[in-house]
N, C-alpha and C positions, 0 to 999 in steps of 0.2 A: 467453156463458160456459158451458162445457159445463156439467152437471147434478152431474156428481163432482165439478167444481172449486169450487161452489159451494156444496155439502154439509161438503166438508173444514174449512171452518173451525169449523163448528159442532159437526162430532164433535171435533174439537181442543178446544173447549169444553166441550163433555158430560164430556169425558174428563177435564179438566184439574178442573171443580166436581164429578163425580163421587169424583176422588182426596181433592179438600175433604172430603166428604160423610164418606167415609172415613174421618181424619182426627178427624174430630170423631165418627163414632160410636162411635170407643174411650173417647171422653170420657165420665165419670158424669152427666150434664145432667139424669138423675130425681133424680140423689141431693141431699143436704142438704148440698151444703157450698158453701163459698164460691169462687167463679171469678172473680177478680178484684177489685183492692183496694177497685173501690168499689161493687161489686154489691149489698151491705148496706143503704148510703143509696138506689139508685134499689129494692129492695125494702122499705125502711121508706114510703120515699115511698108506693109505689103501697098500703101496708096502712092509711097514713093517707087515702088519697082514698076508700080502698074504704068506710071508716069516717065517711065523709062532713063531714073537715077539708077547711077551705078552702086554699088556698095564698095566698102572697103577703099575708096578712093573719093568719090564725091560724096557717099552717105558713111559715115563710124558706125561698125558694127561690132560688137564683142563675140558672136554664136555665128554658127554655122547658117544656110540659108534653106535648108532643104524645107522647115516649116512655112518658113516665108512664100517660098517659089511653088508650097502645094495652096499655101491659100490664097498666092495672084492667081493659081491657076481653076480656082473655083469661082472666085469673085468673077475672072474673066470669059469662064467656058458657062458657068451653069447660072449664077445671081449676083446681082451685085448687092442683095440683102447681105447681114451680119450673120444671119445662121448657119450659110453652109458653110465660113469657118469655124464655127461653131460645134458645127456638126464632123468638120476634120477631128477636134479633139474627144469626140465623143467615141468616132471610131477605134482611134487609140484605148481609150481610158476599157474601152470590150476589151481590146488586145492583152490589156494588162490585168483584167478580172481573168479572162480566160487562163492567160500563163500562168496565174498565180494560183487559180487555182487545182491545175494537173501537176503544178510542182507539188505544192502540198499535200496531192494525193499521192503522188508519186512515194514521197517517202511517209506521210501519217495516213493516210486511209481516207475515204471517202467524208466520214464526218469531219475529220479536220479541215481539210479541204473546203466543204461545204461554209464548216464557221467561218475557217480564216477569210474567204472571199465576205459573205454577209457583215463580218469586222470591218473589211478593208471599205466596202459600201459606205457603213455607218459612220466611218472615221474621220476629223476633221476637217473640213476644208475638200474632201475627195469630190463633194456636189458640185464645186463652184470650179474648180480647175477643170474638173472632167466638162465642164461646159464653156467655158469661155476660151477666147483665142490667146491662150499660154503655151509652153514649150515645155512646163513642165513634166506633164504625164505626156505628152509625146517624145520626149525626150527621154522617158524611164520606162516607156511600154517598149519598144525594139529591145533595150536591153535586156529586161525581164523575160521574155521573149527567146531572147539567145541563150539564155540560163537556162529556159525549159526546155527548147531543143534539143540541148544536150545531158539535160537529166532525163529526159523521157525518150526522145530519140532512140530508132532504133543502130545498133552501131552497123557497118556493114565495109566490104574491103574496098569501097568508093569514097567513106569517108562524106556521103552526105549531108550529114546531121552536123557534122561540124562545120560544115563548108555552107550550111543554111546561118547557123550560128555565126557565124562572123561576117557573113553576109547585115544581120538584124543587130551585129553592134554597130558595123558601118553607117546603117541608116542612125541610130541611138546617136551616131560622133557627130553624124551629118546635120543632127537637129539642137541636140548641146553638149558642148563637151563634156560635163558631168558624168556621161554614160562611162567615162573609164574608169570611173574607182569602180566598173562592174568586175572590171576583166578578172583583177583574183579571185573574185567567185567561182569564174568560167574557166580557172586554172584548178582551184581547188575538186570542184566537178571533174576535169578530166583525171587527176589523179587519184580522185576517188575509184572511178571506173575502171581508170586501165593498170592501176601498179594498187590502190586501195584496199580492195576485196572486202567495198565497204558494198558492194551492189547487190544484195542477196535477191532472188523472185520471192515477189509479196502476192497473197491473196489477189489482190486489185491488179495487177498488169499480168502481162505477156511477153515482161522482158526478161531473156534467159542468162544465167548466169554463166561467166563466161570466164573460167578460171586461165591464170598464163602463170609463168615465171615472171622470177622479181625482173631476168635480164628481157623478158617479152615484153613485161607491163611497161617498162622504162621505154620501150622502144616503141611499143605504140603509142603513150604520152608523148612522144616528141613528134611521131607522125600526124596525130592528133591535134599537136599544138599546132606547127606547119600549117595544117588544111585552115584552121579559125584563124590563125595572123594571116593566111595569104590571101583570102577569102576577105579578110577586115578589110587589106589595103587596096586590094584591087575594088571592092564595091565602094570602097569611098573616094577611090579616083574617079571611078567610073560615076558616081551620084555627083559630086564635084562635075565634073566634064559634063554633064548632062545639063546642071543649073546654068552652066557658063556663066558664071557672075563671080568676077574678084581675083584678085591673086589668094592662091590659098598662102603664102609666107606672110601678106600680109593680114589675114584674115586671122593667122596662129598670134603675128604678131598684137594687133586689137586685142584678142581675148587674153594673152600672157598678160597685160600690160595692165588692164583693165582688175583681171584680178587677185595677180599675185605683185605690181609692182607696188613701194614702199609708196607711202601716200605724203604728195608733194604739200596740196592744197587742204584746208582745215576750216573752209569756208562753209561749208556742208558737214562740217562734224568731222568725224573717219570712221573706217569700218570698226572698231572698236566698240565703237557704241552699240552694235550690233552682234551681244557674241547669242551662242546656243543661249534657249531659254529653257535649262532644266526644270521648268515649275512644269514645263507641259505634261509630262509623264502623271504629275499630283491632279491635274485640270481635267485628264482623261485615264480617270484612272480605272475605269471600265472596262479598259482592256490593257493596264499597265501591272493590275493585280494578278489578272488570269497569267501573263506573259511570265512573271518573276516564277511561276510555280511551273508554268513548261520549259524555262530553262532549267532550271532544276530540274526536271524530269529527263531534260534532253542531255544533261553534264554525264546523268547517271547510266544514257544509254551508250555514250559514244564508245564504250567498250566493247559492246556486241554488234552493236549497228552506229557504223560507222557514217555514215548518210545523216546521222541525227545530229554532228556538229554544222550541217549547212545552214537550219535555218540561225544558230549561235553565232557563225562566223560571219553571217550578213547581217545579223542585228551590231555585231561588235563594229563590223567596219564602218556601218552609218554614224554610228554613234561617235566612231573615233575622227572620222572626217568631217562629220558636220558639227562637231563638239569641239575642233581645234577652229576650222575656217571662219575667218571673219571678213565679209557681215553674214549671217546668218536670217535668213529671210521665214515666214510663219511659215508659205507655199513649200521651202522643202520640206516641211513634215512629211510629206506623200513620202519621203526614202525611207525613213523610220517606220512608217507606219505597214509599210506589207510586210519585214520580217517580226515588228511586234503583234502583229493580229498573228502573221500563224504561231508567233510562241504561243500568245492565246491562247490561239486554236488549241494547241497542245497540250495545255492546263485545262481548258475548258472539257477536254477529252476525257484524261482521266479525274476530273472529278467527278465528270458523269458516273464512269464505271463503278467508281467507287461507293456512290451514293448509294444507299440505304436507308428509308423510312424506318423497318425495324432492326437493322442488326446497327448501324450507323446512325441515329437520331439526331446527335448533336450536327455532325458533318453536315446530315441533308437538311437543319434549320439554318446554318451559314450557307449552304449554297445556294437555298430556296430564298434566304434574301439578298445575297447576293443577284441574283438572276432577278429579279424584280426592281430592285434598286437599279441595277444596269441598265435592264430594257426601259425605263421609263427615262433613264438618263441618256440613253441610245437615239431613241425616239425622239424628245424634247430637243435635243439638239441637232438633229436630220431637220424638226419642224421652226426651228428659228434661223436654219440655212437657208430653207427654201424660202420662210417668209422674209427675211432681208433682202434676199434677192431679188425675192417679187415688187418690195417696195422699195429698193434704188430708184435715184430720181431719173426719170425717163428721159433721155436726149431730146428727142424727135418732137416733144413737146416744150421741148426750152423755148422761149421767145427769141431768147440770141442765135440760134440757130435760124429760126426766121430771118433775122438781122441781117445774118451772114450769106444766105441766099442772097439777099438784092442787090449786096457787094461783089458776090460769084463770077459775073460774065467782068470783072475788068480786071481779075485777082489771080494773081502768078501764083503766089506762096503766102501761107497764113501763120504766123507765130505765137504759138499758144501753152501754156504749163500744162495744158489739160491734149494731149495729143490725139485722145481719140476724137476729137471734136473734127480733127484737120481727114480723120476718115469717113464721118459723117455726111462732111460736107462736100466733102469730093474734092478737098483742097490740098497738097500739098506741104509742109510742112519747109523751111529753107534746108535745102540735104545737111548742110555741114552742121545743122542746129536740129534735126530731125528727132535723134533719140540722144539723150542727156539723162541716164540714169544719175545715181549718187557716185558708183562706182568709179564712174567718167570723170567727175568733177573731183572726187579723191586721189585720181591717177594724176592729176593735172593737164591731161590732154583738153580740158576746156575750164575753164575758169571763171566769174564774173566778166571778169574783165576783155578775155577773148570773147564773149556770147553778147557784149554791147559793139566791140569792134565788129563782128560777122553779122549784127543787124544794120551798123552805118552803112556795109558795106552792101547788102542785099538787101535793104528797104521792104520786109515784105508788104505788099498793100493792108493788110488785117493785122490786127495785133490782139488777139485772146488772151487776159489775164483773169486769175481769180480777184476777187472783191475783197481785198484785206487791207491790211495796215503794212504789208512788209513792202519796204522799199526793191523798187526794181534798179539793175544798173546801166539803164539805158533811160533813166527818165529824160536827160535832157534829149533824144531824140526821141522820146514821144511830146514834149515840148516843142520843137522846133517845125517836127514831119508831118505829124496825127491829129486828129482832133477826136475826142470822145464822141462815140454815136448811139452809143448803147451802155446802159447801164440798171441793172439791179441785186439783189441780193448777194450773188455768186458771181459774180461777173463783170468785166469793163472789157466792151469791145473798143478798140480805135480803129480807123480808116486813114491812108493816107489823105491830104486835104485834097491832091491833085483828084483822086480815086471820086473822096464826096462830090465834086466838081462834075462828073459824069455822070454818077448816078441821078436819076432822076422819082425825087419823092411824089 
C-alpha cells in the first residue's frame, strides 16, 4: 500500500478529532457551572473520597468507582479546578471517536468511517457528556474499544487482541456497569472471525484471511472466548484491588438493587414515568433517514458479507435494552447513537455513489436537499449546545457561594439538592445523604422519611435548598436548628444558629 494511501486515513482522523477538539474549546470547562444533569453527584462523590468517606458502607453508590478514583486522583495530583475532570472525559470521548471510527472502516471503508464519526460528533448531547464529569462516555468508550480490538486486531497464537479486549471491558465494568450489554457484540465478533468466514481482506486493511474447519473455527472461538472472559475478570479484580474502596458484593449489591429491584416508594414517581422516548429518532432525523436506508442496504449484504450484520445487531440490541429498561434517561442516547450514525454512514455512502446529476436527476434533487436541510439542521443544533452551555448560570459568581465561604472554616458537612455546589465549596456532603438519585428513592433504600431522620441525626452546619414552594421533610428541623442567612431568587441557605454564633459579620 503506497505511503499516501496509508496516511490518508489518519489525517481523515486528526482532522475529524481535531474539529471535536474545536467544538469543545468553545465550551466553559474552567468555568463553575454545571455540564450535565448528573455532573453534581460524580463531583459530590469525588469531594467525599478526597475527604476520606468510605463508599459502599458510609457513602450509597450504585456504579463502580474506577471514574471516581481517576478524578480524586486529578483533582488531588494536578488541580483542584473543575476542568481536569473534565478533561478525563474528554479523553475518553477521543477513545471512542477513535474506535468508532476504525470499526467502521474496518468493515464500510474509509468514507463511512469518516461520516459515521463527523455523525457521531454532531449527534445529540455528544458536546455536553464528552465535556462534563459523567460516566457515561467513559463508561462506553473501553467497551467500544474492546469491540474494535477484536474486529481490527491482529489475531495471533498469543491470543493478544483478545486478552487487550477484555482487559478494555474490565475498565468499561469498572466505570458502569452498562458496559455488559457490549459483550454479545464481542461474542458475535469472535464468531464471526473464527467459525463465520464473515472476515474477507478488504481494499482498506492488512488483515489476512484466515480460512479453518467448522471443528478449527469452533475451537478457536472458545479459545478466544477463554483469553477476553479471563482477561475481563482478572483486570477487574485487579482495577477493583488497585481502587481499594468497598466490598465489591456489596457494591454488585447497591447497583442490582438500585436498578432492577421492584420499586417500594412512589413518592418520587417511579421509573415508569420514564420509558424510551421514541419521538427522538423523528427529532433527529438527520441521521435517522440516512440509517433506515443503510440498514436496508446492510439486510441485503449479510449474505455475501457477513460483517455487515454488526453494525444491525448493535443497533437492534440498544434499541432492545434501552426501549424495555425503565427509567430511560436523554444522556443514554450516546448508545444508540454510534450504531445509528454508522447505519448513516452506510446510507449516506451509497447514495453518494448512486447520485447522478444527469443520468439520475430526480435522486440527486432528493439528495441535494436532503444534505442541505441536514447540514443546516446539523449545524444549528451543534450551535445551540454550545450556546446553552455557555450561558448556564455560572457558580463561582452566585452570591450564595460567597455566603457559604464565611460559614466554611466551622462547617463539617453541607446539605444541599443542588450537589455540585458541596464540590465548589470544598464542603462535603453528609455521606449517608451524599448521592440520592431518583432511582435510590424508588428502590426505597431512602425515603423522605429516612433523609429527615439522617439530617436529625447528623445536623449538617449548611443547609442548601432551591427557592421553591415545595415543602421539605425536615422543615421542623430547620425550625428548631437553622436560621435563614441567605436568600434569593434560586436559593435558601440555612446555618446552624450555634454556627451563626461564631461566625463573625
Amino acid at each position: 500500500m503506497p505511503k499516501r494511501a496509508a496516511k490518508k486515513p489518519l489525517v481523515i482522523l486528526i482532522s475529524l478529532l481535531s474539529a471535536s477538539a474545536l467544538l469543545h474549546s468553545l465550551l466553559p470547562l474552567r468555568t463553575t457551572i454545571q455540564i450535565g444533569a448528573d455532573e453534581g453527584f460524580e463531583l459530590a462523590k469525588a469531594t467525599l473520597l478526597l475527604k476520606g468517606y468510605h463508599f459502599y458502607t458510609e457513602v450509597w453508590n450504585d456504579q463502580p468507582l474506577l471514574h471516581t478514583f481517576l478524578t480524586t486522583e486529578v483533582l488531588k495530583h494536578l488541580s483542584p479546578s473543575v476542568l481536569d475532570p473534565r478533561l478525563v472525559t474528554s479523553v475518553f470521548a477521543v477513545l471512542l471517536l477513535t474506535s468508532t471510527f476504525f470499526i467502521s472502516r474496518r468493515i464500510g471503508g474509509l468514507l463511512v468511517a469518516a461520516l459515521t464519526t463527523a455523525l457521531l460528533i454532531a449527534s445529540p448531547g455528544f458536546l455536553e457528556l464528552g465535556s462534563s464529569c459523567m460516566v457515561e462516555i467513559p463508561g462506553l468508550a473501553p467497551a467500544v474499544t474492546g469491540l474494535c480490538v477484536l474486529l481490527v486486531g491482529r489475531q495471533s497464537k498469543f491470543h493478544v487482541a483478545e486478552m487487550l479486549a477484555g482487559f478494555c471491558f474490565a475498565v468499561a465494568l469498572q466505570v458502569k456497569f452498562i458496559g455488559v450489554i457490549y459483550l454479545p457484540l464481542a461474542g458475535l465478533i469472535l464468531w464471526l472471525r473464527e467459525h463465520g468466514t464473515g472476515f474477507q481482506p478488504s481494499a482498506n486493511t492488512n488483515i489476512p484471511l484466515v480460512a479453518r474447519s467448522s471443528r478449527d473455527g469452533w475451537a478457536e472461538l472458545f479459545r478466544s472466548s477463554v483469553f477476553v472472559a479471563s482477561s475481563l475478570v482478572i483486570g477487574f479484580i485487579a482495577i477493583h484491588l488497585l481502587i481499594g474502596e468497598g466490598s465489591f458484593w456489596l457494591q454488585l449489591k447497591q447497583s442490582w438493587l438500585s436498578h432492577f429491584a421492584s420499586t417500594k416508594s412512589f413518592e418520587y414517581g417511579s421509573p415508569a414515568d420514564h420509558p424510551f422516548e421514541w419521538s427522538i429518532f423523528l427529532k433527529n432525523w438527520d441521521t435517522t433517514i440516512p440509517a433506515i436506508l443503510g440498514v436496508i442496504l446492510s439486510l441485503r449484504q449479510i449474505r455475501t458479507t457477513r460483517t455487515a450484520v454488526i453494525p444491525l445487531a448493535w443497533l437492534a440490541l440498544d434499541l432492545v435494552v434501552f426501549g424495555i429498561h425503565k427509567p430511560w434517561w436523554s444522556y443514554y442516547y450516546i448508545h444508540n447513537a454510534v450504531p445509528l450514525c454508522w447505519c448513516a454512514a452506510i446510507g449516506l455512502e451509497a447514495a453518494w455513489k448512486k447520485v447522478n446529476p444527469r443520468r439520475t436527476p430526480v435522486l440527486f434533487t432528493l439528495v441535494a436537499v436532503y444534505a442541505l436541510s441536514a447540514g443546516a439542521w446539523m449545524v444549528s443544533r451543534v450551535y445551540l449546545q454550545v450556546t446553552g452551555i455557555r450561558h448556564s448560570p455560572q457558580i463561582y459568581s452566585s452570591l450564595v457561594l460567597t455566603e457559604i465561604q464565611r460559614f466554611k472554616p466551622y462547617t463539617k458537612f453541607i446539605y444541599t439538592d443542588e450537589p455540585i455546589y458541596s464540590f465548589h465549596a470544598g464542603i462535603p456532603v453528609p455521606p449517608k445523604l451524599g448521592i440520592i438519585p431518583l432511582k435510590r428513592l424508588w428502590s426505597g433504600d431512602m425515603t423522605n422519611e429516612k433523609i429527615a431522620a439522617e439530617l436529625w441525626t447528623t445536623k449538617p452546619e449548611l443547609v442548601l435548598l432551591a427557592n421553591n414552594t415545595r415543602a421539605v421533610p425536615f422543615d421542623d428541623l430547620l425550625a428548631a436548628e437553622y436560621r435563614l442567612v441567605y436568600q434569593d431568587d434560586k436559593h435558601r441557605l440555612y446555618a446552624q444558629k450555634s454556627v451563626i454564633a461564631q461566625v463573625k459579620y
